[in-house]
Residue frames relative to the residue before (quaternion, step in Angstrom):
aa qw qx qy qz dx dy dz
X 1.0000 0.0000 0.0000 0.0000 0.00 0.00 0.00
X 0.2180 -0.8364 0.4905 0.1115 3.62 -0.49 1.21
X 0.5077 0.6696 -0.3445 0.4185 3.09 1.56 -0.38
X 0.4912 0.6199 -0.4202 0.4448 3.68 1.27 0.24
X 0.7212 0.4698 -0.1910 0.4718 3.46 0.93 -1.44
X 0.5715 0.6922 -0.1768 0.4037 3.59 1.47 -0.62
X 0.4772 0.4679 -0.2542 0.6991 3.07 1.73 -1.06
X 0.6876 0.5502 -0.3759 0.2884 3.42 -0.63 -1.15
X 0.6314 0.5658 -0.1159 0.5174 3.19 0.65 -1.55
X 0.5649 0.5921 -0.1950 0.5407 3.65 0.66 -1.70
X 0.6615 0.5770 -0.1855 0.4416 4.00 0.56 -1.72
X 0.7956 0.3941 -0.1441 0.4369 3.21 0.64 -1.58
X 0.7111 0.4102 -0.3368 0.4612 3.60 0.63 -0.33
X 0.4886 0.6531 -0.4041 0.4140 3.59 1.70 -0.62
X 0.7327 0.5575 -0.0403 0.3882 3.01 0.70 -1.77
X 0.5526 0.5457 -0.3032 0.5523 3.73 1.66 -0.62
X 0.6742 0.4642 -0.2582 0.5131 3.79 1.04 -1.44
X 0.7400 0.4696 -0.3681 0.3103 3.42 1.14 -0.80
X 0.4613 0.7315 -0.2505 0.4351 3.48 1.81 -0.40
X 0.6970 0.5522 -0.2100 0.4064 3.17 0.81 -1.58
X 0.7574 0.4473 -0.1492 0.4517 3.31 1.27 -1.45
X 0.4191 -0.6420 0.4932 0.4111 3.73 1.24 0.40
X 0.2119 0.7642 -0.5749 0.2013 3.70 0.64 0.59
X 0.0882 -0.7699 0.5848 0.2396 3.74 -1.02 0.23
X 0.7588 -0.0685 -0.2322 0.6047 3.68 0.94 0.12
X 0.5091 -0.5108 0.5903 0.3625 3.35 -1.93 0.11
X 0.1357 -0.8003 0.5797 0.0706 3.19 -1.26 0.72
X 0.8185 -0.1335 -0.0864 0.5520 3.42 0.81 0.04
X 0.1393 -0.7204 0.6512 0.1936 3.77 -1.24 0.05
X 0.1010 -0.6078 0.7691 0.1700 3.18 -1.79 -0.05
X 0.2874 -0.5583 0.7782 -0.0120 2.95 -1.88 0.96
X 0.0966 0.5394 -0.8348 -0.0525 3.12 -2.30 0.51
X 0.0270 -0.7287 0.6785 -0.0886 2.64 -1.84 1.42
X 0.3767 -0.8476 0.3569 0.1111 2.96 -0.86 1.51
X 0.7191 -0.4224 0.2172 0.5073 4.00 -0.85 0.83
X 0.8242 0.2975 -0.0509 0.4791 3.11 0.30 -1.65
X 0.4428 0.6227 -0.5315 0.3656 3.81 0.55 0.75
X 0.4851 -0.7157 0.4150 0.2834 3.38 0.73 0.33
X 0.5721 0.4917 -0.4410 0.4864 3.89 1.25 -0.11
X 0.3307 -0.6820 0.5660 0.3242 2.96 -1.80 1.31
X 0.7007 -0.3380 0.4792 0.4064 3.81 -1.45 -0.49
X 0.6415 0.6419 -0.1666 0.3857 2.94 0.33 -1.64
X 0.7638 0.3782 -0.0286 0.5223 3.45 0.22 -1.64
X 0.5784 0.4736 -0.3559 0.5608 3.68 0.90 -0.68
X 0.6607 0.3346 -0.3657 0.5637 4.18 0.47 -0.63
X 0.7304 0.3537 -0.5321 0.2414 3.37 0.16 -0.43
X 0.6059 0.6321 -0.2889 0.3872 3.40 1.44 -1.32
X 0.5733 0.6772 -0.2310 0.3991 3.52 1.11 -0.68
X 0.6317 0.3247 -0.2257 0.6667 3.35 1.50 -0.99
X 0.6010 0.5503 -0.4421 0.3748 3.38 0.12 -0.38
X 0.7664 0.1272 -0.2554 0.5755 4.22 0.51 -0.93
X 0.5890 0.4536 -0.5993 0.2969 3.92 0.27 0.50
X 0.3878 0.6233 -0.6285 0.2570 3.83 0.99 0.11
X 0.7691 0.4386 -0.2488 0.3927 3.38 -1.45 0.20
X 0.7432 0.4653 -0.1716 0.4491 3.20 0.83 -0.81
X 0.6339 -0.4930 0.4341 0.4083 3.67 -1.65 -0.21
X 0.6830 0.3435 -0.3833 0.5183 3.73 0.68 0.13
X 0.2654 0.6272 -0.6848 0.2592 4.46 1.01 0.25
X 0.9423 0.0771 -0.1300 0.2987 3.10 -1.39 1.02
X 0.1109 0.6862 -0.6594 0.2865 3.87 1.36 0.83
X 0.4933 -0.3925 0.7341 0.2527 2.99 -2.12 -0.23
X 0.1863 0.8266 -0.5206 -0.1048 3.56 -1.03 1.11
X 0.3897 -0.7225 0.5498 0.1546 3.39 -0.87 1.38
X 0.1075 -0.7204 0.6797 0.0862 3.51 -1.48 0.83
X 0.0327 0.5650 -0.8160 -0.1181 3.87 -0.99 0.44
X 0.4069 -0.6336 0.6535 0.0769 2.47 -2.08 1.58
X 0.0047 0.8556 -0.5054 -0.1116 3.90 0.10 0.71
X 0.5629 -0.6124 0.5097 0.2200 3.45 -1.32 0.92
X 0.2978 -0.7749 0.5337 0.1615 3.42 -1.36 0.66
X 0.2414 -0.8144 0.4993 0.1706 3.24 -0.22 0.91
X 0.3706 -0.6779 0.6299 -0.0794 3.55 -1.21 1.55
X 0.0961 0.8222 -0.4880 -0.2766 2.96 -1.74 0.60
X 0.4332 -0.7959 0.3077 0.2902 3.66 -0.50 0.76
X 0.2687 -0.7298 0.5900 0.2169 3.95 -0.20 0.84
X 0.4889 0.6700 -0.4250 0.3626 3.82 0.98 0.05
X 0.6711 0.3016 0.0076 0.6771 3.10 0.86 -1.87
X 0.4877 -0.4442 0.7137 0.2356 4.21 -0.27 -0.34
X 0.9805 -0.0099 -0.1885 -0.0549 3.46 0.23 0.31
X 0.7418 -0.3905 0.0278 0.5445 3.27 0.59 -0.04
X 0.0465 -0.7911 0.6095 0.0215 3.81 -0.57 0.36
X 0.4317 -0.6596 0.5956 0.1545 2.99 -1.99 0.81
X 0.0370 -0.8604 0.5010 0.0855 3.67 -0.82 0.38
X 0.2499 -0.7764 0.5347 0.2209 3.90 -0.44 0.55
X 0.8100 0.2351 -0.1186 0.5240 3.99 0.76 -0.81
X 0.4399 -0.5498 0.6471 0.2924 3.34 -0.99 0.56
X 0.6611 0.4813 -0.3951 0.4186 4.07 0.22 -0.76
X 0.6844 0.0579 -0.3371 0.6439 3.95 1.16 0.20
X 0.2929 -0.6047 0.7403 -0.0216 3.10 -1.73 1.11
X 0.4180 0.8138 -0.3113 0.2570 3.84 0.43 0.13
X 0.2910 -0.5726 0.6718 0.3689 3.57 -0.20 0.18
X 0.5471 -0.5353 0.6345 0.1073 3.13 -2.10 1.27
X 0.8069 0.4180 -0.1241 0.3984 3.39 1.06 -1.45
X 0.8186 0.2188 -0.0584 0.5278 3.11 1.01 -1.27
X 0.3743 -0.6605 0.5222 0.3885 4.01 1.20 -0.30
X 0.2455 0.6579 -0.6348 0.3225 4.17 0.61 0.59
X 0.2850 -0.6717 0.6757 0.1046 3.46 -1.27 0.64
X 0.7433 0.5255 -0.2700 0.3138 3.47 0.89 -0.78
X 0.1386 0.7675 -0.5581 0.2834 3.77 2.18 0.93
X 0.3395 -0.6436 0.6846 0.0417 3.47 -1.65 1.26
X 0.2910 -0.7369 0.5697 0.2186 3.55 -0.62 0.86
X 0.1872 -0.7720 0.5926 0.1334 3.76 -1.00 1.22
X 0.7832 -0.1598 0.0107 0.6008 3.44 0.82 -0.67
X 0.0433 -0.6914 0.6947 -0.1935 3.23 -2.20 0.89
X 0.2095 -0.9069 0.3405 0.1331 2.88 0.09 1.50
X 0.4338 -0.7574 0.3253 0.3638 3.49 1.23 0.02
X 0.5596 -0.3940 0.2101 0.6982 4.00 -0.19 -1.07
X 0.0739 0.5448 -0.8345 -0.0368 3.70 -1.97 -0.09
X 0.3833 -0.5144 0.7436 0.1886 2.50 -2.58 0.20
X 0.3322 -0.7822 0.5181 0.0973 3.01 -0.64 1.44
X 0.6937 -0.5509 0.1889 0.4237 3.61 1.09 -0.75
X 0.5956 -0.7438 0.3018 -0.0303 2.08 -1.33 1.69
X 0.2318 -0.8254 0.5133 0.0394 3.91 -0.06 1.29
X 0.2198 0.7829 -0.5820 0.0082 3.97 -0.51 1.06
X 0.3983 -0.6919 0.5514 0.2422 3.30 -1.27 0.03
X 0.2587 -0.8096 0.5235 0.0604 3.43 -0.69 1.27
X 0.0270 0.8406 -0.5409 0.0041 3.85 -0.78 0.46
């Protein structure tokens, strides 16, 4: 499960912005994660709680946006939107042979602390 090391990582930059900003706790995060990044949601909240215990972000609020990957289809000429990696399909035309153009993968969209 990479979504473990993802958090961590995810922790450490939270916890860097939360430093910088004389911050004494974290209070919320957002995340975006993209279709085709291979991370699940699910597993990303749980792993997420799991390495902020102990720490200045135990018990934030975390937000996920699920973001679509946008594809293009040499069938149809044109772009397409996708939500799951598990269908690869043209919407319009059912082509399998869609080229992924962008996908943002994971980020921290932003980061919410409380100063005191």
């Amino acid at each position: 499960m990479h979504e473990i090391t993802l958090c961590q990582r995810a922790l450490e930059i939270v916890e860097q912005h939360a430093l910088a900003n004389d911050a004494t706790r974290v209070s919320a995060v957002w995340l975006k994660i993209g279709a085709f990044s291979c991370v699940e949601p699910a597993s990303v909240s749980f792993c997420f709680e799991l390495v902020c215990r102990g720490t200045i972000a135990e018990g934030c609020q975390l937000h996920i946006e699920e973001q679509q990957a946008e594809c293009w289809c040499p069938t149809c000429q044109q772009y397409v939107h996708l939500l799951s990696q598990h269908v690869r399909r043209c919407p319009d035309c059912g082509s399998d042979r869609l080229r992924i153009v962008a996908d943002d993968g994971f980020q921290i969209q932003r980061i919410e602390v409380i100063e005191e």
